[in-house]
RODO-2510 file (C-alpha; in nm, 4 decimals, decimal comma):
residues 495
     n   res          X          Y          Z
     1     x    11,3641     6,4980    11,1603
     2     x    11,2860     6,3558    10,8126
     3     x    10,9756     6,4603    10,6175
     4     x    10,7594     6,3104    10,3570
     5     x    10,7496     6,3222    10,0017
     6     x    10,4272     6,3905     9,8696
     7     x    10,2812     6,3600     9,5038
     8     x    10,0779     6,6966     9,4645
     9     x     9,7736     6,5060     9,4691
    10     x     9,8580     6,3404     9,8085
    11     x     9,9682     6,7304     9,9243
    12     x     9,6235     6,8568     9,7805
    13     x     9,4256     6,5985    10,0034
    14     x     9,5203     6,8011    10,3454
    15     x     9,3070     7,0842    10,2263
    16     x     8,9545     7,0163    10,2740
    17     x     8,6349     7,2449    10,2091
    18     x     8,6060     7,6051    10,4107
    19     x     8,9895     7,5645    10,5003
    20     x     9,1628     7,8776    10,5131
    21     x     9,5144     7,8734    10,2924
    22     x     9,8394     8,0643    10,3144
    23     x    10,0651     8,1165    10,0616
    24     x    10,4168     8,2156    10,0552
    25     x    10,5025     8,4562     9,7428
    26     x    10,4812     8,7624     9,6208
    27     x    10,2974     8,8567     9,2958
    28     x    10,4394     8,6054     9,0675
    29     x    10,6999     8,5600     9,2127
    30     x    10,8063     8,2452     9,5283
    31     x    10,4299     8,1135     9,4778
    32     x    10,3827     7,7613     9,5319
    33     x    10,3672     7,5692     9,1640
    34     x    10,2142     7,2236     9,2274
    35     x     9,9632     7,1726     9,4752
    36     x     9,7054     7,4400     9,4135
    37     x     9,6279     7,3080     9,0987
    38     x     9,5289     6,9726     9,2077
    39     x     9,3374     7,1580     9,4913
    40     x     9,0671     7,2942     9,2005
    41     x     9,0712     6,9675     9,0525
    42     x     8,9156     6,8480     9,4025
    43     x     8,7156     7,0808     9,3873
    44     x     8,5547     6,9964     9,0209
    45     x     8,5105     6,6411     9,1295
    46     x     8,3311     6,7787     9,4432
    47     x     8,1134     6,9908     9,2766
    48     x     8,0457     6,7297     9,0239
    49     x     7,9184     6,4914     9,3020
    50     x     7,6492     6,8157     9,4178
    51     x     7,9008     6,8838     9,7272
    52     x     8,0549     7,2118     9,8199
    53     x     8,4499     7,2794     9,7857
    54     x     8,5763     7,6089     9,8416
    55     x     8,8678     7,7895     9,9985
    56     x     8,9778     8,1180    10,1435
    57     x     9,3071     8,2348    10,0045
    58     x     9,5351     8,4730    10,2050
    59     x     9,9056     8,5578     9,9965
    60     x    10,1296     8,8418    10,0242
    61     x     9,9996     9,0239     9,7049
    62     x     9,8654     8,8882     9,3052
    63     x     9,9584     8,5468     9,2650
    64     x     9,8762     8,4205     8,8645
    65     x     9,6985     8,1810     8,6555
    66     x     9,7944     7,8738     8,7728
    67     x     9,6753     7,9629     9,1213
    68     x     9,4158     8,2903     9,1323
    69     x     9,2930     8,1507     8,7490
    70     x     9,2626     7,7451     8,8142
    71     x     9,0814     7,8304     9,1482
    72     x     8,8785     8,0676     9,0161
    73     x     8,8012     7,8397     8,7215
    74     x     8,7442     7,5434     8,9225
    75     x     8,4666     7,8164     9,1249
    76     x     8,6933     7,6934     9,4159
    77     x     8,7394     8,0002     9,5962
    78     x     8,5012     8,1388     9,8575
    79     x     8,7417     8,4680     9,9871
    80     x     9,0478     8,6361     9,8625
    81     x     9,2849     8,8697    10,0031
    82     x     9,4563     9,1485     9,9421
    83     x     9,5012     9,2020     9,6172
    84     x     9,4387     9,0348     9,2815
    85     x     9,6071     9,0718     8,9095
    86     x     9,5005     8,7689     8,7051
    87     x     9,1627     8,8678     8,4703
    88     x     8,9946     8,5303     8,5418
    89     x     8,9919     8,5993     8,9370
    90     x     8,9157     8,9455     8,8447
    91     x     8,6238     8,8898     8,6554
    92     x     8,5135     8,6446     8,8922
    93     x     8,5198     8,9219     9,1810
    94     x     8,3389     9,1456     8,9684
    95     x     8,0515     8,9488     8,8995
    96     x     8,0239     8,8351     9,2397
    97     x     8,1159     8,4827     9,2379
    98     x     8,3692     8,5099     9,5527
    99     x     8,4030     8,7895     9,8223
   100     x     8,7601     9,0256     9,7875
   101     x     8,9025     9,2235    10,0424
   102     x     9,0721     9,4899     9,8977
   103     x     9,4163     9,5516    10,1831
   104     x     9,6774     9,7654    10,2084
   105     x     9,9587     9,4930    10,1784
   106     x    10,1318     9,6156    10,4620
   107     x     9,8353     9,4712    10,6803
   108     x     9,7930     9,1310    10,5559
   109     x    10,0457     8,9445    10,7281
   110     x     9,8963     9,1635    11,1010
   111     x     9,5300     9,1145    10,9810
   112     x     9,5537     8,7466    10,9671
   113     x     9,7166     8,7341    11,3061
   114     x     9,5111     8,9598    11,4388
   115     x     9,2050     8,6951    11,3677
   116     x     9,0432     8,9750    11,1280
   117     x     9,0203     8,7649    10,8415
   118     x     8,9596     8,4088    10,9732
   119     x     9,1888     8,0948    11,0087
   120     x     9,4560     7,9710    10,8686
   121     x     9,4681     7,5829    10,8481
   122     x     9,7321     7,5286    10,5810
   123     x    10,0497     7,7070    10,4492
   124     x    10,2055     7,6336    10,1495
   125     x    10,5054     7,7539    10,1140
   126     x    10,7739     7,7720     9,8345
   127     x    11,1696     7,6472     9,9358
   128     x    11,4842     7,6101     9,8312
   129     x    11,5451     7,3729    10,0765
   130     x    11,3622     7,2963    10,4489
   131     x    11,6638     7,1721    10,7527
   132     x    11,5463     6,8711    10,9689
   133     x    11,5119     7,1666    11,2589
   134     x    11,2316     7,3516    10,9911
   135     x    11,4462     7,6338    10,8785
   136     x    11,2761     7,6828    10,5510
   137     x    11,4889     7,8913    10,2780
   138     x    11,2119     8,0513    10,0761
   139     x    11,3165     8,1254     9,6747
   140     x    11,2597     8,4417     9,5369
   141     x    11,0075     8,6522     9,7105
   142     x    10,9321     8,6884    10,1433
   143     x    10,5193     8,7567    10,1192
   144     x    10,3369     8,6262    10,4380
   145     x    10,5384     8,2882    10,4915
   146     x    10,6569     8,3491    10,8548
   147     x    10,2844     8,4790    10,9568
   148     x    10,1292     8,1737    10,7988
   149     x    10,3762     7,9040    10,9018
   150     x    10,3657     8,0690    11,2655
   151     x     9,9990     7,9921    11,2193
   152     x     9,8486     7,7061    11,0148
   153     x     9,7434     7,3653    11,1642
   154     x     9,9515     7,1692    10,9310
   155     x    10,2265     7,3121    10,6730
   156     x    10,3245     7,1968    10,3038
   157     x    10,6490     7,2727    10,1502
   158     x    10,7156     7,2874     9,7854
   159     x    11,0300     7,2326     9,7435
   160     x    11,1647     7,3699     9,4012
   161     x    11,4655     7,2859     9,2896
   162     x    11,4804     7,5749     8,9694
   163     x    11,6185     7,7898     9,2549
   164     x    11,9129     7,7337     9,4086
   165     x    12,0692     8,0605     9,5942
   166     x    12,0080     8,0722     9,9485
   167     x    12,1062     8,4451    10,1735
   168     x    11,8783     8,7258    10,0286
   169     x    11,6429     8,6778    10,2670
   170     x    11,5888     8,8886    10,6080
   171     x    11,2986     8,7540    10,7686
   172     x    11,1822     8,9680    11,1073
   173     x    10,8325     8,9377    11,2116
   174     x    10,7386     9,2333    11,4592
   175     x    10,5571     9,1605    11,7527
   176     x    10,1634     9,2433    11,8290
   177     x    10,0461     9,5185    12,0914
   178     x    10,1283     9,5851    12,3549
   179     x    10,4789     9,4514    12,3128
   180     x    10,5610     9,5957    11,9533
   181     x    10,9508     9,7469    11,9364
   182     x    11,0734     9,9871    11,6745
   183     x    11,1772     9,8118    11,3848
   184     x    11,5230     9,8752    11,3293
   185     x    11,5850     9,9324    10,9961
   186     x    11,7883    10,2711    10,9058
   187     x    11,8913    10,2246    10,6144
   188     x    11,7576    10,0259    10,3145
   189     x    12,0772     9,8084    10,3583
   190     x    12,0342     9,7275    10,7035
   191     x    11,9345     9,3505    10,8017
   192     x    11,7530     9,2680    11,0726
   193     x    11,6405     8,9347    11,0438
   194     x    11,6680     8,5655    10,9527
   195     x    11,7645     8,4336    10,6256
   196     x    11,4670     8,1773    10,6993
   197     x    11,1114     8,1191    10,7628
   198     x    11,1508     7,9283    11,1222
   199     x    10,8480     7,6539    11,0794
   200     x    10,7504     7,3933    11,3705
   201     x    10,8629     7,0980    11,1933
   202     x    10,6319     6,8627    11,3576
   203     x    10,3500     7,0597    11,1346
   204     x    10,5106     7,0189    10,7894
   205     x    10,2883     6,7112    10,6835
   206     x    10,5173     6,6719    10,3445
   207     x    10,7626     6,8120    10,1181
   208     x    10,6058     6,7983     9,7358
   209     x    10,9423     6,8167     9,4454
   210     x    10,9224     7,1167     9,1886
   211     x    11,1084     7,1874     8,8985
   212     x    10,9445     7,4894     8,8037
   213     x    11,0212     7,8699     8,7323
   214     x    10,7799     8,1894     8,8338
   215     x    10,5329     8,2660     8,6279
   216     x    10,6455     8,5418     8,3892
   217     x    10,4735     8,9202     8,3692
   218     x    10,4929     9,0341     8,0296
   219     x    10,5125     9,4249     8,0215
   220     x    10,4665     9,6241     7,7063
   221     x    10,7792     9,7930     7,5052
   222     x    10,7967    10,1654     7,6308
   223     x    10,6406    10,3888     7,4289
   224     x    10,6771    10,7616     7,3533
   225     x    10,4355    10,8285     7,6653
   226     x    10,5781    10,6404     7,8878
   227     x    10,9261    10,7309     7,8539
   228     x    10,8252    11,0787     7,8269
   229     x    10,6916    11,0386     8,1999
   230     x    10,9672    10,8941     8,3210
   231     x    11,2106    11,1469     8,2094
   232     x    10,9111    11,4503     8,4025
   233     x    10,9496    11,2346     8,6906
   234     x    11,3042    11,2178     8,6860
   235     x    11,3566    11,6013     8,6033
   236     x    11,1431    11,6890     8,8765
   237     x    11,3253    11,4573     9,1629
   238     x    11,6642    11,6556     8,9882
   239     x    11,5350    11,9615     9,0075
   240     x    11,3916    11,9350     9,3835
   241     x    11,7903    11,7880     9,4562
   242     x    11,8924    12,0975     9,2698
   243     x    11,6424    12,3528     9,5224
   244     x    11,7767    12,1578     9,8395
   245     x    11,4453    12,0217     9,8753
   246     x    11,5817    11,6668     9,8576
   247     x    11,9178    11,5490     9,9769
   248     x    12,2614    11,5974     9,7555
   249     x    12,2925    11,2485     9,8295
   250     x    11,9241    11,1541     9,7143
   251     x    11,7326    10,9565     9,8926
   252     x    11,5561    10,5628     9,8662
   253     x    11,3277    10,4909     9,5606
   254     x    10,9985    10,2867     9,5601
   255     x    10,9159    10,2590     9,1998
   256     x    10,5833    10,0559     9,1349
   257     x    10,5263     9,7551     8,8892
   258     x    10,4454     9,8265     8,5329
   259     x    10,5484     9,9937     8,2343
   260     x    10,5436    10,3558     8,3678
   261     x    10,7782    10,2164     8,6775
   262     x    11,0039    10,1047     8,3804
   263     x    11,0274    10,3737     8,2292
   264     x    11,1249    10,5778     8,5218
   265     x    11,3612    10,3411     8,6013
   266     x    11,5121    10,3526     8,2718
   267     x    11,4956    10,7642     8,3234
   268     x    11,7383    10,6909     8,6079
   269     x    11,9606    10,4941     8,4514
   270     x    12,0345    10,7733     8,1847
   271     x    12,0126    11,0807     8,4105
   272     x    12,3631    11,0749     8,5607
   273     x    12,3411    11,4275     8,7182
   274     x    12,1716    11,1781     8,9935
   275     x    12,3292    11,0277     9,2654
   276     x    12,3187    10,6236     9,2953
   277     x    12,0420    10,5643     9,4774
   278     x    11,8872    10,2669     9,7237
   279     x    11,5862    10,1165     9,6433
   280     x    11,2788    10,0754     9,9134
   281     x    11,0787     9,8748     9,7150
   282     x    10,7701     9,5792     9,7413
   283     x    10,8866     9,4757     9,3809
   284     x    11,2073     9,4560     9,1900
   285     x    11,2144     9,4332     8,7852
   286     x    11,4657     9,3593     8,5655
   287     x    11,5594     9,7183     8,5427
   288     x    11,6650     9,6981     8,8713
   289     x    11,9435     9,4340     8,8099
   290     x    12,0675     9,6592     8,5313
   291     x    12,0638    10,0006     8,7153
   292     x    12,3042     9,8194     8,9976
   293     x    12,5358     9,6231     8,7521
   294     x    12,5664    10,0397     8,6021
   295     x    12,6604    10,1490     8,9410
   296     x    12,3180    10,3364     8,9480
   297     x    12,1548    10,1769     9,2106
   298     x    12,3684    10,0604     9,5609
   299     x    12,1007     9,8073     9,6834
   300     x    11,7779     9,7312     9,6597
   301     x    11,5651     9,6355     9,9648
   302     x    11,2366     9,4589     9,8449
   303     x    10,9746     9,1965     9,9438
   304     x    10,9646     9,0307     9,5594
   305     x    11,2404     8,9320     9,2764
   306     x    10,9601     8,9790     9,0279
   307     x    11,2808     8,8700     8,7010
   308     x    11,2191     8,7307     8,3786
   309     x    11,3881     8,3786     8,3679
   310     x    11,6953     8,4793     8,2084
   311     x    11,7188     8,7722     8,4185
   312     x    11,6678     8,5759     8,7365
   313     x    11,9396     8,3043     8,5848
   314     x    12,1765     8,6124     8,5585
   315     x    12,1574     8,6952     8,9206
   316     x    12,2117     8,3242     9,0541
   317     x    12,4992     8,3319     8,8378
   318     x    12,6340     8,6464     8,9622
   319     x    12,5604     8,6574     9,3505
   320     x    12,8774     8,6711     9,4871
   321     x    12,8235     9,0454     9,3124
   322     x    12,4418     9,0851     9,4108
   323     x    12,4228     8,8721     9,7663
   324     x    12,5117     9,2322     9,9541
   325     x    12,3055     9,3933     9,7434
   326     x    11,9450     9,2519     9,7543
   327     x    11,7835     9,2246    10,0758
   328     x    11,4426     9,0147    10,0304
   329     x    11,2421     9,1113    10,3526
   330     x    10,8554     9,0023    10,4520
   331     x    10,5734     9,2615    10,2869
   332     x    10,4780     9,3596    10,6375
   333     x    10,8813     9,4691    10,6466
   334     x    10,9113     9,5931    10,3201
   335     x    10,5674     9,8024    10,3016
   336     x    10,6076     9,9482    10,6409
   337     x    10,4855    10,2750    10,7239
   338     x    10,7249    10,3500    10,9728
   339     x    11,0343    10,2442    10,7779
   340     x    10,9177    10,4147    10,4753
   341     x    10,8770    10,7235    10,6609
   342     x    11,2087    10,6957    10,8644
   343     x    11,4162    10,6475    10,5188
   344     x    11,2338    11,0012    10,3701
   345     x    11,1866    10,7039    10,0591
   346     x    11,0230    10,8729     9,7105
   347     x    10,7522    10,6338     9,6290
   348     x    10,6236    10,6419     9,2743
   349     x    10,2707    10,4756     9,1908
   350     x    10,0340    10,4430     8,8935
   351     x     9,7078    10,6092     8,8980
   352     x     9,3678    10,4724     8,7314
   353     x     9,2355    10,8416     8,7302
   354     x     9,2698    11,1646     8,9198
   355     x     9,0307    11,4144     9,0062
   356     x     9,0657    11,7770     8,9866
   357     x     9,1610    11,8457     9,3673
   358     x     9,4125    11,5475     9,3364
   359     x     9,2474    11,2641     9,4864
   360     x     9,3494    10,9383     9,2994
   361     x     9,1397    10,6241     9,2167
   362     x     9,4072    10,3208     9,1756
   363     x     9,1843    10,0231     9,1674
   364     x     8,8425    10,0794     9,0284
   365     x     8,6983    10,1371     8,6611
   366     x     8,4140    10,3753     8,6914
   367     x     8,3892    10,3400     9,0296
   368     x     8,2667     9,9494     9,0493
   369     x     8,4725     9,7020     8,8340
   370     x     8,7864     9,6048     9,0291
   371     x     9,1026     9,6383     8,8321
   372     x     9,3791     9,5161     9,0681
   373     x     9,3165     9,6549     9,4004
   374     x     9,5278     9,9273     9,6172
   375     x     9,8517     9,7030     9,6675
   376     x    10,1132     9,8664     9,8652
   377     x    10,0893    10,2342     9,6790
   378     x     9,8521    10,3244    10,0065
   379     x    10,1832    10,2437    10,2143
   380     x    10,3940    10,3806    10,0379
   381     x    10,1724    10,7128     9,9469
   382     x    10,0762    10,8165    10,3172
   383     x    10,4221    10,7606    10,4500
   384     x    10,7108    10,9116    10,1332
   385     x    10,9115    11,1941    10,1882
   386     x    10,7330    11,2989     9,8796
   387     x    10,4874    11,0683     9,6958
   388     x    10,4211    11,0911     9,3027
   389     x    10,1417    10,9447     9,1287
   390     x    10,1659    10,9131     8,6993
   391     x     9,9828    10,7999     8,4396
   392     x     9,9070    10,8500     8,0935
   393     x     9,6891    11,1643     8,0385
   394     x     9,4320    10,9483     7,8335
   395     x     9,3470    10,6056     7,7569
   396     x     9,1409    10,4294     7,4884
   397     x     9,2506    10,6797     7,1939
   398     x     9,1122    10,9853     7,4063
   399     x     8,8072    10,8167     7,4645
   400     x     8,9403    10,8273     7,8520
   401     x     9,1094    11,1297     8,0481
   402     x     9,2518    10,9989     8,3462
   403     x     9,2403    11,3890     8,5175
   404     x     8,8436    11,4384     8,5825
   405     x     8,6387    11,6328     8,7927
   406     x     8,5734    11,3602     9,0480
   407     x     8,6863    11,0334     9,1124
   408     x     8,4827    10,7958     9,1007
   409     x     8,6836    10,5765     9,3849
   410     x     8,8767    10,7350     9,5691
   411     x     9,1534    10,5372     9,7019
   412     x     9,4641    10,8100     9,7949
   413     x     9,3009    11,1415     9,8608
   414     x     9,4666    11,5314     9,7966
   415     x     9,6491    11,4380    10,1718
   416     x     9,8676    11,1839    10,0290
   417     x     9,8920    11,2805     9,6719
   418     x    10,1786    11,5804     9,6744
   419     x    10,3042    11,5252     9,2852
   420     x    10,0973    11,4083     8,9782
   421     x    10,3093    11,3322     8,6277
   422     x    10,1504    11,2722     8,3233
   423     x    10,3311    11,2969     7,9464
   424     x    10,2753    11,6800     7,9698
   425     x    10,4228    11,7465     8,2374
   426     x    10,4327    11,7882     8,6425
   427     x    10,1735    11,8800     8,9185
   428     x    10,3481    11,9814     9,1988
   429     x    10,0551    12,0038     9,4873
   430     x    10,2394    12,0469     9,8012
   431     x    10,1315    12,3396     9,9606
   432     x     9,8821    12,4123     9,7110
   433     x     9,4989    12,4985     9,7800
   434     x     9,2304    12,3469     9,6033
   435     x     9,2013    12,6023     9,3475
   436     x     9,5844    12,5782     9,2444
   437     x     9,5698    12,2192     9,2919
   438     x     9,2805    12,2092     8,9961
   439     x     9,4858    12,5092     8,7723
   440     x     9,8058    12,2798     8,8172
   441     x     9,6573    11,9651     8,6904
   442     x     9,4663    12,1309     8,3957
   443     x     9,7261    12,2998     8,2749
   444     x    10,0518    12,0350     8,3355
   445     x     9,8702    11,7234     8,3252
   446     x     9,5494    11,6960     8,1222
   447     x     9,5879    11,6029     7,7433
   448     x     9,5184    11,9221     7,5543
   449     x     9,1874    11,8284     7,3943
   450     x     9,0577    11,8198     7,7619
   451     x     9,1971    12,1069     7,9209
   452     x     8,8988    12,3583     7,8125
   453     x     8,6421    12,0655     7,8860
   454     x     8,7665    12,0614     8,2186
   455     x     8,7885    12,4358     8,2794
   456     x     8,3926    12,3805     8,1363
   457     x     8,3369    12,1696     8,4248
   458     x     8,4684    12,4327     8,6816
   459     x     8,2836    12,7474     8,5323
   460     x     7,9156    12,5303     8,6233
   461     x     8,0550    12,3874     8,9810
   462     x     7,9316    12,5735     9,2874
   463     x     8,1774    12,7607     9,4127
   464     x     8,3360    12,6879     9,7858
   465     x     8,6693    12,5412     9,9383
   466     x     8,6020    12,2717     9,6587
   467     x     8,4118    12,3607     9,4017
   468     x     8,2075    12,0787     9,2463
   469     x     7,8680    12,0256     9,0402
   470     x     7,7386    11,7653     9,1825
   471     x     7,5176    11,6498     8,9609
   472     x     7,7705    11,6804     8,6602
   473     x     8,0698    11,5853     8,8793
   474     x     8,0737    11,2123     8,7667
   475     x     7,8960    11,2948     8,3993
   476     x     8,2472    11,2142     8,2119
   477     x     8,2082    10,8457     8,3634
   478     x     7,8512    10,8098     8,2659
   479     x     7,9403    10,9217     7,9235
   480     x     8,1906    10,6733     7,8364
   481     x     7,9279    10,3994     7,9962
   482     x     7,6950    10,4986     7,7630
   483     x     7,8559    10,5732     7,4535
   484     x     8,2231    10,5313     7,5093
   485     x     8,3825    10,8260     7,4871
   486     x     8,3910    11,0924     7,7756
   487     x     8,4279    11,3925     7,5905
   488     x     7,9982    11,3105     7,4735
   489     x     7,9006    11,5793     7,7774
   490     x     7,7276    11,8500     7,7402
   491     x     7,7781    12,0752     8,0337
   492     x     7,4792    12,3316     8,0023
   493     x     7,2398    12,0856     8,1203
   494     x     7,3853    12,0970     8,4275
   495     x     7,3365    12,5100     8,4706
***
């Protein structure tokens, strides 16, 4: 069968107001390029003409400006799921402009087949090539593609021709209840799948040509605080090897996106009492590629490629020395619970805040402005052989401790939470009541110009399993609020 070509302008007319859109992709990485920005152009001329023109948008994870920011700009999306990175789309959410459901990212891909979140007319999806028999070769990241392809009404590809290695891929989409199997992954090497999205090609309506690379993250240098929690992390995962507590022969990593996941990464890399490790992982980074090209890491399992250019370039270069060792599976695959918790994998997640008893707020600023959302750290976090949350120990010059009494939402609670890591050091809360739980994060974690303001806090909460003040509980919050800085509290009025 022979497809189409399509301008994006002629790809943008199949989507029409109230359709719901899938996108292959996963943060920044395998999004489609082209035909989402002439979709909020339609959607300006609409609402110049006084007629409505909005979307719902369903993708794997964050997508970036010139999707979640032109829509948003263009006031062309209506509902977005599951989770969001780009500040226009952001701010957009938080004033109210567009409904967000916040999802673990394991579920999207089963939620939209399940009918929870509505239909899905169109896919787009991003290709390195589509076969006259619709055996579409995503690029660099697996996302939702099968689940939307399986099914929209009618199916764009964006064929980009910046990528050009075809392989990585193992696409497996588990059956619904009642006839769900195990999935058999056991170990982070193992393939299971496809190396292709398998699309009905009598739905593909075109095939629109891109020349175009990801969208590039930009992460910060490390700093003294964040390299100084990546080397706690990594002395604690040594010394828990050391105690017999983990493997001799370690066990899979899952090392969030960000700066701290960097710098834990780049921990690894120079701890070499360590084993080489896999990776279980939604997202890969640069680091990555190094760690395995230092014989530090064996392979890396993931859902996302999330390079830099030249990084990416490297790789495409060099796969006859990477093809056995990336696997690029589906997020459904890559976040499962039940793989995660079959490999025993170490998953290692950034916290907004956490609270004295070691509940963890990962997505909300004071409790109502959306940051990002949960992501897959809820996946991960439930299901790890041992899951670690870090973060700096304050923000904002010390206007900001990230331990306080009480978060203020609550998205991991003490059940999932078993190690917290700050620049001071390393809360180690398995087994550990509430009382111990609170002494261990005062005294490892908190900066020291909060540790006494925090023991304050304690010595005015009523005392029981978990001792709290209710009324002074979220005070630290409503301090910065009203004058910035959370240390402004005066305890005694809440005697």
């Amino acid at each position: 069968m022979s497809y189409r070509i399509l301008t994006p302008q002629e790809a943008a007319c199949y989507i029409n107001n109230g359709d719901g859109v899938g996108i292959s992709g996963f943060t920044l990485s395998g999004t489609p390029k082209a035909v989402l920005p002439e979709v909020a152009k339609r959607a300006e001329e609409a609402h110049e003409a006084g007629k409505p023109f909005k979307i719902n948008l369903y993708s794997g994870a964050s997508t970036g400006d010139t999707i979640d920011g032109v829509l948003a700009r263009a006031k062309a999306l209506n509902f977005r799921a599951p989770f969001i990175s780009n500040p226009t789309v952001r701010q957009a959410i938080n004033d109210k402009e567009l409904i967000y459901t916040d999802l673990h990212l394991s579920l999207m891909a089963q939620d939209l087949r399940y009918g929870y979140l509505g239909k899905v007319d169109v896919a787009i999806l991003e290709a390195i090539d589509i076969t006259p028999d619709g055996k579409v070769y995503l690029t660099t990241a697996g996302g939702i593609g099968q689940t939307v392809a399986n099914l929209a009404d009618r199916i764009i590809i964006e064929r980009n021709i910046y990528h050009h290695t075809m392989g990585l891929h193992d696409v497996y989409e588990p059956l619904d209840p009642p006839y769900r199997r195990e999935i058999p992954i056991y170990n982070a090497a193992d393939r299971i799948g496809k190396p292709y999205v398998q699309v009905d090609p009598k739905k593909v309506v075109g095939i629109v040509e891109v020349c175009t690379p990801n969208e590039q993250v930009v992460f910060k240098e490390l700093d003294p605080v964040t390299r100084k929690i990546g080397e706690n992390v990594v002395d604690f995962i040594l010394n828990d090897i050391k105690r017999g507590i983990i493997p001799a022969t370690g066990l899979p990593i899952q090392s969030g996106i960000g700066n701290v996941g960097n710098a834990v990464l780049k921990a690894l890399e120079n701890c070499n009492e360590l084993p080489s490790l896999d990776l279980y992982s939604e997202v890969l980074q640069d680091s990555v590629i190094e760690l395995m090209e230092a014989g530090r890491v064996k392979v890396g399992s993931t859902c996302s490629l999330s390079l830099s250019q030249e990084c990416l370039l490297h790789v495409y270069d060099n796969i006859d020395f990477f093809r056995d060792k990336l696997i690029l599976r589906p997020s459904e695959i890559s976040n499962h619970p039940e793989v995660i918790r079959r490999l025993g994998v170490i998953a290692m997640n950034t916290a907004i805040a956490v609270d004295l008893y070691g509940c963890v707020n990962s997505s909300h600023i004071c409790g109502t402005r959306l940051m990002n959302g949960i992501g897959g750290s809820g996946d991960f976090a439930r299901n790890a052989y041992i899951s670690i949350f870090t973060c700096p120990s304050i923000q904002k010059g010390g206007a900001i401790s990230s331990i306080v009494p009480m978060v203020t939402h609550a998205d991991h609670t003490e059940h999932d939470v078993r190690v917290v890591v700050t620049e001071w050091g390393v809360a180690d809360l398995r087994g550990k009541g509430p009382d111990e739980r609170a002494r261990l994060l005062v005294e490892n974690c908190a900066h020291p110009e909060y540790r006494n303001f925090l023991w304050d806090y304690l010595k005015i909460s009523k005392k029981g399993h978990v001792s709290h003040n209710i009324e002074a509980a979220h005070a630290m919050h409503a301090a910065y609020e009203r004058v910035g800085d959370m240390r402004k509290v005066d305890w005694s009025k809440f005697v």
